[in-house]
MOPAC internal coordinates of N, CA, C and O (Angstrom, degrees):
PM7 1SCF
backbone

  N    0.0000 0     0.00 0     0.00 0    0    0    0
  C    1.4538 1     0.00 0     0.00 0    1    0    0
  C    1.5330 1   108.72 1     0.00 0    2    1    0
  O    1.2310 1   123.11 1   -48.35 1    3    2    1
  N    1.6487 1   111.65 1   131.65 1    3    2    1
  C    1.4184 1   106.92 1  -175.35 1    5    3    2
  C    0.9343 1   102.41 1  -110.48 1    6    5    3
  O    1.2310 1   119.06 1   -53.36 1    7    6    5
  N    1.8964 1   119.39 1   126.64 1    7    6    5
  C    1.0649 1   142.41 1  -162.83 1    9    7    6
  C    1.5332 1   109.87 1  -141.37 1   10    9    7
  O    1.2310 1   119.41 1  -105.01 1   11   10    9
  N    1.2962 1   118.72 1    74.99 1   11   10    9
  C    1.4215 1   129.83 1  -178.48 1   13   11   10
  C    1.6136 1   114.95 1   -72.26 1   14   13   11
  O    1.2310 1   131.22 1   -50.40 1   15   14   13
  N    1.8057 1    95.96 1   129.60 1   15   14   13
  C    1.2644 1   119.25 1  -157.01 1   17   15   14
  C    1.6750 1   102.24 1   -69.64 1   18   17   15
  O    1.2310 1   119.49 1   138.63 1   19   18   17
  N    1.0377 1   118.57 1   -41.37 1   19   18   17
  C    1.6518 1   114.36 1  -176.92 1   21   19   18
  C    1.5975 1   105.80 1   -94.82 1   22   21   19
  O    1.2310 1   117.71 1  -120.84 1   23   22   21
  N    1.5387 1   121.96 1    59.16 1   23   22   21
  C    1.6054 1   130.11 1   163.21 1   25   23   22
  C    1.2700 1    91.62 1  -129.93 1   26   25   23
  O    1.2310 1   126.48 1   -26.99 1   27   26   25
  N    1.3149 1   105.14 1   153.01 1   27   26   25
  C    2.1473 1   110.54 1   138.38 1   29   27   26
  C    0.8795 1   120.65 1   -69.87 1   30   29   27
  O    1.2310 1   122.15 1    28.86 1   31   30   29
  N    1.3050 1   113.50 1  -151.14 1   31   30   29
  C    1.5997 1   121.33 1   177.60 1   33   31   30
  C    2.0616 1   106.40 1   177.33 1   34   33   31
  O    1.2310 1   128.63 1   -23.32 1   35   34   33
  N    1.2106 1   100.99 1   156.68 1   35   34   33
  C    1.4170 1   106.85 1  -174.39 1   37   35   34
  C    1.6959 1    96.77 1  -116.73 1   38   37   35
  O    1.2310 1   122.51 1    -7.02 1   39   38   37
  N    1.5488 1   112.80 1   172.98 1   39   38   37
  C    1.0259 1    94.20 1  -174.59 1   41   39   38
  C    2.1443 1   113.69 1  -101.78 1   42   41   39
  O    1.2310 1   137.88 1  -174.29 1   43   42   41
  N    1.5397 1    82.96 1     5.71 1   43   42   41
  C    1.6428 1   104.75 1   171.69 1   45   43   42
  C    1.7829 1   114.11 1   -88.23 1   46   45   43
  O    1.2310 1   118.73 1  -174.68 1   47   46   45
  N    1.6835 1   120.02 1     5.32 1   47   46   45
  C    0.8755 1   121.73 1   126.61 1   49   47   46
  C    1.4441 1    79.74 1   110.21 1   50   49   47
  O    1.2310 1   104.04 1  -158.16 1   51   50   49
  N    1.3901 1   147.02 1    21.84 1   51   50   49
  C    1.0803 1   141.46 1   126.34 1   53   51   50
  C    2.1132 1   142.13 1   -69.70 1   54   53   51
  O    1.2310 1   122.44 1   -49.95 1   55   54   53
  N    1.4941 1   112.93 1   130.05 1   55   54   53
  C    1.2500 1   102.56 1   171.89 1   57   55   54
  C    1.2834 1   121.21 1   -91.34 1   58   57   55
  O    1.2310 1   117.28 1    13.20 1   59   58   57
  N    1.2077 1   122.79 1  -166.80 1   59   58   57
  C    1.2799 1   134.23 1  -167.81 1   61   59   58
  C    1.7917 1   112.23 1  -178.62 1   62   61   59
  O    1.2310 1   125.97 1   -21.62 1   63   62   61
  N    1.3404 1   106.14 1   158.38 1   63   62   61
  C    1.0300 1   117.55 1  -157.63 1   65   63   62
  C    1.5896 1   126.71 1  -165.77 1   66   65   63
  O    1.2310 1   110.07 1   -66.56 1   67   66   65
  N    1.5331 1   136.25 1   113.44 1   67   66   65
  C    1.0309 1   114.31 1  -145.58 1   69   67   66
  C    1.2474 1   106.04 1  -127.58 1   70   69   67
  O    1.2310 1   114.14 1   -15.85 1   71   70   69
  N    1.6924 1   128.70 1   164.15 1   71   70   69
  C    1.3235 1   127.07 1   169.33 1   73   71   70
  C    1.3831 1    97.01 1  -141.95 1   74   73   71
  O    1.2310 1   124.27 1   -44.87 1   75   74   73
  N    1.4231 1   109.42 1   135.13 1   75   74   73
  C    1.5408 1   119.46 1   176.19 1   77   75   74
  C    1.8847 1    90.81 1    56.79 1   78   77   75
  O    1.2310 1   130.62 1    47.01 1   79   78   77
  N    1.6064 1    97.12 1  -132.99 1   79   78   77
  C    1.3245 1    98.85 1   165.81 1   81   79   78
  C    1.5254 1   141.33 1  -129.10 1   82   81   79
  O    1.2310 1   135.62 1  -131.38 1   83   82   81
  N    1.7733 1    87.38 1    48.62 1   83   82   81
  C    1.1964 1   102.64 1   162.82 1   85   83   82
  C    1.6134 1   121.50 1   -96.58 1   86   85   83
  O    1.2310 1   119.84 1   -28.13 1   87   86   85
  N    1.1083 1   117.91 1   151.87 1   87   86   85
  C    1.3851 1   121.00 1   174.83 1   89   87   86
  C    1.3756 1   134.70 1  -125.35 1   90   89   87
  O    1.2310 1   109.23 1   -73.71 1   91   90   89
  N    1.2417 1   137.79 1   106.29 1   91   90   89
  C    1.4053 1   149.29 1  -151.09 1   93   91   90
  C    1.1804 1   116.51 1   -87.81 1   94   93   91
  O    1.2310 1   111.37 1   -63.08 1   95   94   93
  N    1.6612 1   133.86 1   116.92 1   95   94   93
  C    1.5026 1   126.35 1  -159.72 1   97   95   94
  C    1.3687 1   108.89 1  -119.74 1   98   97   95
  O    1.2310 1   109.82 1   -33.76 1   99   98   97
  N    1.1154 1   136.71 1   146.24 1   99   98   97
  C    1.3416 1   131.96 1   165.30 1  101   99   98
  C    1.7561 1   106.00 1  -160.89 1  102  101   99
  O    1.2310 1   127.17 1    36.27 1  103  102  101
  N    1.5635 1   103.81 1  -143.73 1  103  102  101
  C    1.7198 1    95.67 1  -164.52 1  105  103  102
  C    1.9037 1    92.06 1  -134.78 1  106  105  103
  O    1.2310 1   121.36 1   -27.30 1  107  106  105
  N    0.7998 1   115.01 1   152.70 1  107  106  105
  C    1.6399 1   124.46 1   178.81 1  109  107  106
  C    1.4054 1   103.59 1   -66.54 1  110  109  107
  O    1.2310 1   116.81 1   -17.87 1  111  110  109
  N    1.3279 1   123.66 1   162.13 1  111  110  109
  C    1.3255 1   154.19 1   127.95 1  113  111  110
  C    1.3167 1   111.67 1    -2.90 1  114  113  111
  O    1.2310 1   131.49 1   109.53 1  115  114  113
  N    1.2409 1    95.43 1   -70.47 1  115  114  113
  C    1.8992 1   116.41 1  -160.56 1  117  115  114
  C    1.6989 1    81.82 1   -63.31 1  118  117  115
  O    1.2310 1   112.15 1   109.75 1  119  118  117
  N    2.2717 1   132.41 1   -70.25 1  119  118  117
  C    1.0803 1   149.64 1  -156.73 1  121  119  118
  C    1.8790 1    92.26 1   -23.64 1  122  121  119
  O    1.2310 1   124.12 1   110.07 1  123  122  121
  N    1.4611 1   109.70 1   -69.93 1  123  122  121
  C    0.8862 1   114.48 1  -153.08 1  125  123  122
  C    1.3750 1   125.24 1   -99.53 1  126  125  123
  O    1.2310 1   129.35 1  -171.65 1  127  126  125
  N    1.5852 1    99.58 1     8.35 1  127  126  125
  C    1.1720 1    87.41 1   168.22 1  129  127  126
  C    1.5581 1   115.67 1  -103.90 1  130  129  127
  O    1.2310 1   115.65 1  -178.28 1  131  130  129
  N    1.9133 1   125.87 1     1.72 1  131  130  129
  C    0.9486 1   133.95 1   121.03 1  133  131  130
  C    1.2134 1   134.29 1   -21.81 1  134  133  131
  O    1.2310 1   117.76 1   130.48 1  135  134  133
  N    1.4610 1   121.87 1   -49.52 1  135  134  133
  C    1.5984 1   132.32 1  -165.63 1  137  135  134
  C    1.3452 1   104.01 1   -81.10 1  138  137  135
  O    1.2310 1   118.53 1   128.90 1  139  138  137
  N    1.4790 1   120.40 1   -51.10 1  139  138  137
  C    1.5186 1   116.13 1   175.96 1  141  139  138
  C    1.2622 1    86.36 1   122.77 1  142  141  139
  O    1.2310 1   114.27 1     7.26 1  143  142  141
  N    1.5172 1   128.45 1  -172.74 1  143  142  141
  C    1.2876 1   137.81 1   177.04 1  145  143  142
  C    1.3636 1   117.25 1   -63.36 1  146  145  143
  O    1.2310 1   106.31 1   -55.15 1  147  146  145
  N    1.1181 1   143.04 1   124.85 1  147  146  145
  C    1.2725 1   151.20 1  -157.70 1  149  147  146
  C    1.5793 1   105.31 1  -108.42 1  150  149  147
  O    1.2310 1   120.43 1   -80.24 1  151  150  149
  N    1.8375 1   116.78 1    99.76 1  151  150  149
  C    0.8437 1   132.06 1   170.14 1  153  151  150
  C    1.9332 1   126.23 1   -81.88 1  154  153  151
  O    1.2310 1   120.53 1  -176.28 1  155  154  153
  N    1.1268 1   116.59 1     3.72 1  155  154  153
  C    1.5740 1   125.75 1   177.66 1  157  155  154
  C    1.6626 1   105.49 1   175.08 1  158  157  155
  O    1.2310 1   118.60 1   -46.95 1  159  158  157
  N    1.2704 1   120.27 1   133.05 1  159  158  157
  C    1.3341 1   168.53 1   130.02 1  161  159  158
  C    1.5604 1   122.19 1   -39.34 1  162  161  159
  O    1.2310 1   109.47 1  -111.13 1  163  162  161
  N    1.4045 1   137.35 1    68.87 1  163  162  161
  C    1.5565 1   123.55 1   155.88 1  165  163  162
  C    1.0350 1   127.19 1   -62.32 1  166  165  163
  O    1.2310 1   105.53 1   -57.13 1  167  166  165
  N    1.4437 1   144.42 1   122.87 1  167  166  165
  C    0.9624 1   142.21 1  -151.75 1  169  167  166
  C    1.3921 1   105.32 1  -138.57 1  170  169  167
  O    1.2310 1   109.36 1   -38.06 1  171  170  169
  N    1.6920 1   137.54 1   141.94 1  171  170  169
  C    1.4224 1   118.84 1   171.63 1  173  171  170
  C    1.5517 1   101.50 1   -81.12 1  174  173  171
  O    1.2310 1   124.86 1     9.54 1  175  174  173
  N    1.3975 1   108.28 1  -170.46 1  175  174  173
  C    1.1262 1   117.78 1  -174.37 1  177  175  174
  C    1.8274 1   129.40 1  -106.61 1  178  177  175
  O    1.2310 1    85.32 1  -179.86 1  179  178  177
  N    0.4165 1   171.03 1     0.14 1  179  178  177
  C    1.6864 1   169.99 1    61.70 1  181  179  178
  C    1.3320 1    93.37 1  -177.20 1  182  181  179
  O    1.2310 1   144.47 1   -54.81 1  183  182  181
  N    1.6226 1    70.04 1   125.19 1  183  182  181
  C    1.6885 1   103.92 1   178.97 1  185  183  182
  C    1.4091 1   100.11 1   117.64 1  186  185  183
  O    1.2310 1   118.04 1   179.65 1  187  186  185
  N    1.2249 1   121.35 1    -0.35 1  187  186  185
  C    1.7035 1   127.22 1  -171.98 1  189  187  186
  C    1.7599 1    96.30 1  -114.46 1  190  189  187
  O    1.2310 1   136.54 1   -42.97 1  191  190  189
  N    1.7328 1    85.57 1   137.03 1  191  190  189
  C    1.6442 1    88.73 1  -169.05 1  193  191  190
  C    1.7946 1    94.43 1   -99.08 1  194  193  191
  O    1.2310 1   131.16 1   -30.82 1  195  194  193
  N    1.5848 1    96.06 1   149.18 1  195  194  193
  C    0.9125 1   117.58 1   159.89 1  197  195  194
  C    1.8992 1   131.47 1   -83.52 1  198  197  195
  O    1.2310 1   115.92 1   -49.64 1  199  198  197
  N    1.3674 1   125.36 1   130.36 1  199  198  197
  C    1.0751 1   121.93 1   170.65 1  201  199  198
  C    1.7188 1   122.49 1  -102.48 1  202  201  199
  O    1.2310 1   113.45 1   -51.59 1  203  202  201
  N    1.1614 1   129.98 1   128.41 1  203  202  201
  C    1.8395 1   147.37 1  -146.62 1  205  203  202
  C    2.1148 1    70.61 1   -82.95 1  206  205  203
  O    1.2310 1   142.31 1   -56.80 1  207  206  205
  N    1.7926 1    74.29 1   123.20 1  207  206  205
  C    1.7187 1   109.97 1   167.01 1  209  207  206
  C    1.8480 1    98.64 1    62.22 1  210  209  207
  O    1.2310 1   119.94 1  -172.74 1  211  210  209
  N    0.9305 1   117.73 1     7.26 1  211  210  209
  C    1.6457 1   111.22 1   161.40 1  213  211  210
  C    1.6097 1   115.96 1   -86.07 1  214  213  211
  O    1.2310 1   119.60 1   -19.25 1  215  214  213
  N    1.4485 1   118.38 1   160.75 1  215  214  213
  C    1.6996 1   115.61 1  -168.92 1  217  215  214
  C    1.7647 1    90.05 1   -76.08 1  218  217  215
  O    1.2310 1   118.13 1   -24.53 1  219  218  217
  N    1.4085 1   121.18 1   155.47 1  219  218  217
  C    1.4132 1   135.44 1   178.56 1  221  219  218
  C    1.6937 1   103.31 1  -128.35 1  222  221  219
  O    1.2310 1   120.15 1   160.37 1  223  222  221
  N    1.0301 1   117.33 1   -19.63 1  223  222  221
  C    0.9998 1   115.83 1  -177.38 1  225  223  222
  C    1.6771 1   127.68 1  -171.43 1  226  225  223
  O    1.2310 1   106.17 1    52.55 1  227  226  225
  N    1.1542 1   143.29 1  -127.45 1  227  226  225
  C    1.2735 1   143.05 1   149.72 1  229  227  226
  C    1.8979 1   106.75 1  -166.22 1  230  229  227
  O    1.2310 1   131.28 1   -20.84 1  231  230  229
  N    1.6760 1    95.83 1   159.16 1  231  230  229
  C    1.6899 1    95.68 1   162.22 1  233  231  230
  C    1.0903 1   113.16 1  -155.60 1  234  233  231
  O    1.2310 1   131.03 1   -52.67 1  235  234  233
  N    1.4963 1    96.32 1   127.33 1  235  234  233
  C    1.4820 1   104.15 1  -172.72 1  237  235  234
  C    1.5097 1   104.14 1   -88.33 1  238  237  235
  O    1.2310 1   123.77 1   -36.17 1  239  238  237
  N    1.9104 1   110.37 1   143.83 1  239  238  237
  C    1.0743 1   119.87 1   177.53 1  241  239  238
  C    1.8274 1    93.00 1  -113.62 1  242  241  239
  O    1.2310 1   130.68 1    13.30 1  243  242  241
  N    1.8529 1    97.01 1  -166.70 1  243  242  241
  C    1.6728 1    91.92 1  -167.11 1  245  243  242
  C    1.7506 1    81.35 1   -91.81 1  246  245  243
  O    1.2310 1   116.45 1   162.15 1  247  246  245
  N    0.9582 1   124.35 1   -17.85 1  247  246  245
  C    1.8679 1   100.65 1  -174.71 1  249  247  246
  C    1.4354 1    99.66 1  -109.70 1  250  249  247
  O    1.2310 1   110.87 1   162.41 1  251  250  249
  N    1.3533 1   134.77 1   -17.59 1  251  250  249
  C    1.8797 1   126.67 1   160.29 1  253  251  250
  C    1.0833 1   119.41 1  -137.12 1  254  253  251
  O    1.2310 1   126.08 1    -1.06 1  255  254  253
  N    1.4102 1   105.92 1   178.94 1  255  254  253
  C    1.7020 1   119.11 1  -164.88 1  257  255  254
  C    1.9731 1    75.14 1  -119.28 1  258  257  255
  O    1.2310 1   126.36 1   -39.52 1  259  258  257
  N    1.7200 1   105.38 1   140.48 1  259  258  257
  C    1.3529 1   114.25 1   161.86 1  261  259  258
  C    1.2102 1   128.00 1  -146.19 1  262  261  259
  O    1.2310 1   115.21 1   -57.46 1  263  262  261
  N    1.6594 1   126.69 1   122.54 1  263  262  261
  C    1.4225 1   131.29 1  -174.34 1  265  263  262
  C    1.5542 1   116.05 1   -44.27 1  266  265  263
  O    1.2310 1   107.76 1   -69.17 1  267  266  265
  N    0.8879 1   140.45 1   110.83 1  267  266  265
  C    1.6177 1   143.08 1   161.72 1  269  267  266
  C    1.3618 1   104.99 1   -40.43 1  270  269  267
  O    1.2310 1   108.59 1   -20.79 1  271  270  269
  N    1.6440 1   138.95 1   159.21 1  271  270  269
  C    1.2014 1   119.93 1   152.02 1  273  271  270
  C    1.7303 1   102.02 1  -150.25 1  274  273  271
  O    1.2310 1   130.22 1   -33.01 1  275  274  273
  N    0.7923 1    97.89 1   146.99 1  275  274  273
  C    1.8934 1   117.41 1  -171.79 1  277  275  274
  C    1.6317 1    94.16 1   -87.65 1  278  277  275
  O    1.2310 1   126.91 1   -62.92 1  279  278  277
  N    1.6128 1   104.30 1   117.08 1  279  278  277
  C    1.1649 1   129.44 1  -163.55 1  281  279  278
  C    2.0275 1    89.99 1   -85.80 1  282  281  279
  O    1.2310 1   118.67 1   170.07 1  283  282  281
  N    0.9747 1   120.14 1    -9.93 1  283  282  281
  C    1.5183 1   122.91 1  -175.59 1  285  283  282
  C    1.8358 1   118.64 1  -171.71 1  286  285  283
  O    1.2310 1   127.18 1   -13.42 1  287  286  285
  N    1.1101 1   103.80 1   166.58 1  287  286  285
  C    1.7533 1   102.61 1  -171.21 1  289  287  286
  C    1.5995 1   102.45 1   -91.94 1  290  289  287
  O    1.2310 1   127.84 1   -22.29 1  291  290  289
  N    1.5117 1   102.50 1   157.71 1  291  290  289
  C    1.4760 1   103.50 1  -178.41 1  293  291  290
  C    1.7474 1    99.23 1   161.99 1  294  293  291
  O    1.2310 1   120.86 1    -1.80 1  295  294  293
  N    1.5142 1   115.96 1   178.20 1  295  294  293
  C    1.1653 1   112.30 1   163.98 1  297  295  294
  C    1.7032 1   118.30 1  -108.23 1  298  297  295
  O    1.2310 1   135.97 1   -30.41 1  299  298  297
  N    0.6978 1    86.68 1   149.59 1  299  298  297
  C    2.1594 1   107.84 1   167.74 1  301  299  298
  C    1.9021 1   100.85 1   -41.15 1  302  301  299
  O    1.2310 1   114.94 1   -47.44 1  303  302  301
  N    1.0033 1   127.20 1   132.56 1  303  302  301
  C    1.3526 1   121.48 1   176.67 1  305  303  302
  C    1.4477 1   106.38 1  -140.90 1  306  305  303
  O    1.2310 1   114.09 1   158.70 1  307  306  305
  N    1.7745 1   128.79 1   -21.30 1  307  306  305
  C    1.1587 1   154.57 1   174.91 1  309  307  306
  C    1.2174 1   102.44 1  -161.25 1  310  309  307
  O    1.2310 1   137.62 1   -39.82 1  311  310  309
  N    1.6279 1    83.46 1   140.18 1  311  310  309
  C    1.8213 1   109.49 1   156.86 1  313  311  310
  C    1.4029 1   117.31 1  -124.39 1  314  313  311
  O    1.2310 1   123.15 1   -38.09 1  315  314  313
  N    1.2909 1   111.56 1   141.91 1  315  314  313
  C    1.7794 1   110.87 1  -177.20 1  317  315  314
  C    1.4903 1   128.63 1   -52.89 1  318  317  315
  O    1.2310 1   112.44 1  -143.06 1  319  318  317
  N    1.2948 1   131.87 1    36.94 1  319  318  317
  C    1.4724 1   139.23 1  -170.02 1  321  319  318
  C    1.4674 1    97.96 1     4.00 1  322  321  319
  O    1.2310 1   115.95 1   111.92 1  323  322  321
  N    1.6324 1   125.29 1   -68.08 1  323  322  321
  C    0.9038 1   131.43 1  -134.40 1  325  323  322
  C    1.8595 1   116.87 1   -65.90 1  326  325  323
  O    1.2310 1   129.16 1   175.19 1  327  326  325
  N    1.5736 1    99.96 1    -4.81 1  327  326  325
  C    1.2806 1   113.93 1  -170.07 1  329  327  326
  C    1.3216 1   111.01 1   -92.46 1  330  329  327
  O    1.2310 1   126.07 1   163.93 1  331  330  329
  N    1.2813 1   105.93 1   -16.07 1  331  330  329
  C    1.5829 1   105.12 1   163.72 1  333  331  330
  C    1.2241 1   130.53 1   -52.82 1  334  333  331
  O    1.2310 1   117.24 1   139.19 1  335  334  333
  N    1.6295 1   122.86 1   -40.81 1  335  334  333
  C    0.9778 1   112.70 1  -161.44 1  337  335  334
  C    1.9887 1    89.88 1  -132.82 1  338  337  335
  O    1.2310 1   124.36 1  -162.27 1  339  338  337
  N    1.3712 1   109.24 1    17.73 1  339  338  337
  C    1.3276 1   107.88 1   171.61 1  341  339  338
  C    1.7827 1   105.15 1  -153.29 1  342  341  339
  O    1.2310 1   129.23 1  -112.89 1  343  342  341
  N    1.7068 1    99.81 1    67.11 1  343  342  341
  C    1.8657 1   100.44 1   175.70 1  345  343  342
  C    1.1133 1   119.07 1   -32.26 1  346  345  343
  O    1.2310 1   124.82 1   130.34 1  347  346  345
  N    1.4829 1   108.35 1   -49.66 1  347  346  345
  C    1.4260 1   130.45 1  -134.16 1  349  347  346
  C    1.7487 1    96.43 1   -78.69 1  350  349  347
  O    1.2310 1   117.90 1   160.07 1  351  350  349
  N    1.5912 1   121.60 1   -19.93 1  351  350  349
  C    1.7117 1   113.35 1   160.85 1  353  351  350
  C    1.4426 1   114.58 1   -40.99 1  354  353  351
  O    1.2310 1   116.36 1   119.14 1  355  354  353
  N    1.4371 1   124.53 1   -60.86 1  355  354  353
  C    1.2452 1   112.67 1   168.77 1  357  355  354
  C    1.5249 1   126.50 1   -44.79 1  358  357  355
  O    1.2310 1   112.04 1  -169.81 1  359  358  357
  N    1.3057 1   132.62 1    10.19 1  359  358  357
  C    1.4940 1   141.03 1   150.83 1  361  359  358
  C    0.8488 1   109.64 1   -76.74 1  362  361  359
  O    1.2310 1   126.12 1   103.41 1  363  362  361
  N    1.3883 1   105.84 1   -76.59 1  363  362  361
  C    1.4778 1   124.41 1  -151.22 1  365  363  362
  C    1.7847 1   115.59 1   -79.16 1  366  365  363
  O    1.2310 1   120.87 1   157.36 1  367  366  365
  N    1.7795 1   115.95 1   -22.64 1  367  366  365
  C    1.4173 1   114.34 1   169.85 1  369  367  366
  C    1.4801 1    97.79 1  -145.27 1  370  369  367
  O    1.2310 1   118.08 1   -93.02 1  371  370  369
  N    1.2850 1   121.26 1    86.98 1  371  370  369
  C    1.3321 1   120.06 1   179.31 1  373  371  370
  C    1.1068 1   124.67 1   -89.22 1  374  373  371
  O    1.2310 1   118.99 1  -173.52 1  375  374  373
  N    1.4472 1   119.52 1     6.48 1  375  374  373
  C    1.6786 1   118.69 1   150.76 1  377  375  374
  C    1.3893 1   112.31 1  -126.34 1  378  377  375
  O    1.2310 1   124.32 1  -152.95 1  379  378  377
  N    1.0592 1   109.32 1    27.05 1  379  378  377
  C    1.6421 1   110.08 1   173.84 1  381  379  378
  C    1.0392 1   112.03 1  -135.62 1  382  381  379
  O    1.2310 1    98.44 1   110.35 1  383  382  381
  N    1.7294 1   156.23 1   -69.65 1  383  382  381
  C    1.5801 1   156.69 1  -147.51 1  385  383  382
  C    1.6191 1    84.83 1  -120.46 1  386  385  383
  O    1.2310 1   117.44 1   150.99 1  387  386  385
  N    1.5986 1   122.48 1   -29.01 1  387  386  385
  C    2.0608 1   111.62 1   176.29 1  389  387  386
  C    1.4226 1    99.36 1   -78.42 1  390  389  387
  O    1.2310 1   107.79 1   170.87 1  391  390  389
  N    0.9216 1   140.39 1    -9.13 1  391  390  389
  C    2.3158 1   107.29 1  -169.98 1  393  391  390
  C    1.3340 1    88.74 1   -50.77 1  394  393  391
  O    1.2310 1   136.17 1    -3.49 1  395  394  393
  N    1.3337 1    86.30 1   176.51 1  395  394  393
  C    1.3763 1   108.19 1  -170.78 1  397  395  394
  C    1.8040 1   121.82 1  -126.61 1  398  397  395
  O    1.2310 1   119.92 1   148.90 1  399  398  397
  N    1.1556 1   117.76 1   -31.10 1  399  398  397
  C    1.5320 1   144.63 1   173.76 1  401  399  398
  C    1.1680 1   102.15 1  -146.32 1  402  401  399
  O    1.2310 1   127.63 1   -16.88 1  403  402  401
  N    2.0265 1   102.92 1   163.12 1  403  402  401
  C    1.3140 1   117.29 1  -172.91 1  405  403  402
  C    2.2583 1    74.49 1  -148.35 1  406  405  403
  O    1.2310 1   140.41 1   -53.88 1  407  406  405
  N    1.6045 1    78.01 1   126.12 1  407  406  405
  C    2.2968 1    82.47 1  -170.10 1  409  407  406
  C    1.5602 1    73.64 1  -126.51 1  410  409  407
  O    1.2310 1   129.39 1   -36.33 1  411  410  409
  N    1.8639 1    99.50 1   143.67 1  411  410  409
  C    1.2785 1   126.30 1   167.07 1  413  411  410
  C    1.4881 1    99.03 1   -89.28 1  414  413  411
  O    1.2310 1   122.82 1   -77.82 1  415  414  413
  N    1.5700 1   112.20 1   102.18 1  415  414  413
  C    1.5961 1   114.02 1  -164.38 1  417  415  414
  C    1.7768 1    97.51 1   -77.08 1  418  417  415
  O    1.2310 1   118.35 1   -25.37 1  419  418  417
  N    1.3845 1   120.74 1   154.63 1  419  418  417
  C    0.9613 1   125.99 1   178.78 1  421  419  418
  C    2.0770 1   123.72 1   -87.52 1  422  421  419
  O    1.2310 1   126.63 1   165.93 1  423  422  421
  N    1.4357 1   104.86 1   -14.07 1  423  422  421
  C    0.9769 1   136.23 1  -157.24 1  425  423  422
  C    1.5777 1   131.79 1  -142.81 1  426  425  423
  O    1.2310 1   125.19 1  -147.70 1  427  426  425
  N    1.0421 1   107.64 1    32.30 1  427  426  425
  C    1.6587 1   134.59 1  -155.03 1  429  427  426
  C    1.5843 1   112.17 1   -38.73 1  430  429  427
  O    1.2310 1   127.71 1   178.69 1  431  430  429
  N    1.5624 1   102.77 1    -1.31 1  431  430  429
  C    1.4285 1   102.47 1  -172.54 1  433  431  430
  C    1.6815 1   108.15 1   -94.20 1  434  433  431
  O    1.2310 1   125.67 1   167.36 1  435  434  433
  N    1.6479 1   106.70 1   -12.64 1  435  434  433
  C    1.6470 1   120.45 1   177.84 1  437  435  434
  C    1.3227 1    81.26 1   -46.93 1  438  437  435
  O    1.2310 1   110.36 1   117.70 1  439  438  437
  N    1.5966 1   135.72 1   -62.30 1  439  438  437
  C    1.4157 1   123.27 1  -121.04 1  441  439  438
  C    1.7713 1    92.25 1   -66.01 1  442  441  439
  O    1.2310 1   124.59 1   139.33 1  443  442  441
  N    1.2445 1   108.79 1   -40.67 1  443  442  441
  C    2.4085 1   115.60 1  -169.85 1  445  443  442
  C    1.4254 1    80.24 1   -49.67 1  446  445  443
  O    1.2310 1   100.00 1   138.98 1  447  446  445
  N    1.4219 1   153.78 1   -41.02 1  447  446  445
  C    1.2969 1   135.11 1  -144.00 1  449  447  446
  C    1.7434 1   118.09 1  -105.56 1  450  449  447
  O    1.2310 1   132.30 1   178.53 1  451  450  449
  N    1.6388 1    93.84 1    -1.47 1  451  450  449
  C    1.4893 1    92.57 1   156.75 1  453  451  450
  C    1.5817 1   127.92 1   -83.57 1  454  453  451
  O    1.2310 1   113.11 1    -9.83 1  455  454  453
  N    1.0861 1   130.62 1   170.17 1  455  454  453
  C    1.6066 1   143.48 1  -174.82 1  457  455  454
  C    1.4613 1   100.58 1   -50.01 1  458  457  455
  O    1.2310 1   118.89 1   -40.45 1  459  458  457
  N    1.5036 1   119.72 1   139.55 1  459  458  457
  C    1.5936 1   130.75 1   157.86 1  461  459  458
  C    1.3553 1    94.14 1   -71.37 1  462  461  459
  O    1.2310 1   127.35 1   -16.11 1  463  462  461
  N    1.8401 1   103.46 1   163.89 1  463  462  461
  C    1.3969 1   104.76 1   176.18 1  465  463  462
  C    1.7445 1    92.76 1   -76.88 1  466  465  463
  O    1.2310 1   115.98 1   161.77 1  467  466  465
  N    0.8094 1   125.23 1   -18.23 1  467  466  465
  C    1.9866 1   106.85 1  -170.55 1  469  467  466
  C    2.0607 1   100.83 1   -79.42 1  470  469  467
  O    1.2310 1   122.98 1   162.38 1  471  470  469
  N    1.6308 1   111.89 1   -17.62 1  471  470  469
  C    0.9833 1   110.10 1   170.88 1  473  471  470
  C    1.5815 1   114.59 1   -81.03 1  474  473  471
  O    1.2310 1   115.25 1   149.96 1  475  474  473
  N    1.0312 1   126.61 1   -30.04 1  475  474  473
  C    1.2706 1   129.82 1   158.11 1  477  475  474
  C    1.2031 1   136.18 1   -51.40 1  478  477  475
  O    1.2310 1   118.49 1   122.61 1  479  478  477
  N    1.3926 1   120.49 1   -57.39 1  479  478  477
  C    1.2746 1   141.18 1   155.55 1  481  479  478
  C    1.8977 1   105.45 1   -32.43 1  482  481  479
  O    1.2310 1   126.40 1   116.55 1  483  482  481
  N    1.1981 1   105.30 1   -63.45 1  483  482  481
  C    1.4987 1   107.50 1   173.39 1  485  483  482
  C    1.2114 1   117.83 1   -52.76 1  486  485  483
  O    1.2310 1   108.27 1   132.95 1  487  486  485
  N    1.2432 1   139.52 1   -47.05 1  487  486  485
  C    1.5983 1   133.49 1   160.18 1  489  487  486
  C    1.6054 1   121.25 1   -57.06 1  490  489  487
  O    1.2310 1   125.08 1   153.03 1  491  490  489
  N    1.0782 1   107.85 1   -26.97 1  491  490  489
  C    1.4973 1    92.33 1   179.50 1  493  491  490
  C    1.7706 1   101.41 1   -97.31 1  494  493  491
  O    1.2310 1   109.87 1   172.49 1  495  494  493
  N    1.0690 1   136.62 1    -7.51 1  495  494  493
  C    1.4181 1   161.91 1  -176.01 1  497  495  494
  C    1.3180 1   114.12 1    39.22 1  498  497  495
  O    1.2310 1   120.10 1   180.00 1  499  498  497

C-alpha cells in the first residue's frame, strides 16, 4: 500500500497536499484500489467553493458510486481536465497524473490538522 510520507490524509480516504496556499486533492492508493477501476470523475467547477467534510464531488467506479469529500474549505482554482476523458489515472497514478482539484484554501492551517501518513496507515491497518 502506497502511503506517501509528505501528504495528509482524511479519514474518507483522501490526500492532500499543499504549496503556498494552494491545496491539491485527490483519493489514496488504498481509495481506489477498494473502488475498482474508476470509470468517471464528478468534479465541481472552478470558481466553486468548497466546504471541509462536505461532498465536492463523486466517482464512479465499475462496482460503486463514491462521495468525494474536501478535506478543508477554500475555492476550486483547477480541475484535472485530464480525468475526463482518462478516469482510469486515478488507478494507475493516484497521487500524481489522478488529483483531482487544486482549492485556494482559505485557512492554510486546516492543512497541520489533517492525518500523518503513519496516522493513516493506522486507520486503514
Amino acid at each position: 500500500m502506497n502511503v506517501p510520507a509528505e501528504l495528509k490524509y482524511t479519514k474518507e480516504h483522501e490526500w492532500a497536499s499543499i504549496e503556498g496556499d494552494v491545496v491539491t486533492i485527490g483519493i489514496t492508493d488504498y481509495a481506489q484500489g477498494e473502488l475498482g477501476d474508476v470509470v468517471f470523475v464528478e468534479m465541481p467547477e472552478v470558481g466553486d467553493d468548497i466546504e471541509k467534510d462536505e461532498s465536492f464531488g463523486t466517482i464512479e467506479a465499475v462496482k460503486a458510486v463514491s462521495d468525494l469529500y474536501a478535506p478543508l474549505n477554500g475555492e476550486v482554482v483547477e480541475i484535472n481536465e485530464d480525468l475526463e476523458d482518462n478516469p482510469d489515472l486515478v488507478n494507475s497514478a493516484p497521487y500524481q497524473n489522478g488529483w483531482m482539484i487544486k482549492v485556494k484554501v482559505a485557512d492554510s492551517s486546516e492543512f497541520d490538522g489533517l492525518m500523518s501518513a503513519d496516522e493513516y496507515k493506522a486507520l486503514i491497518g
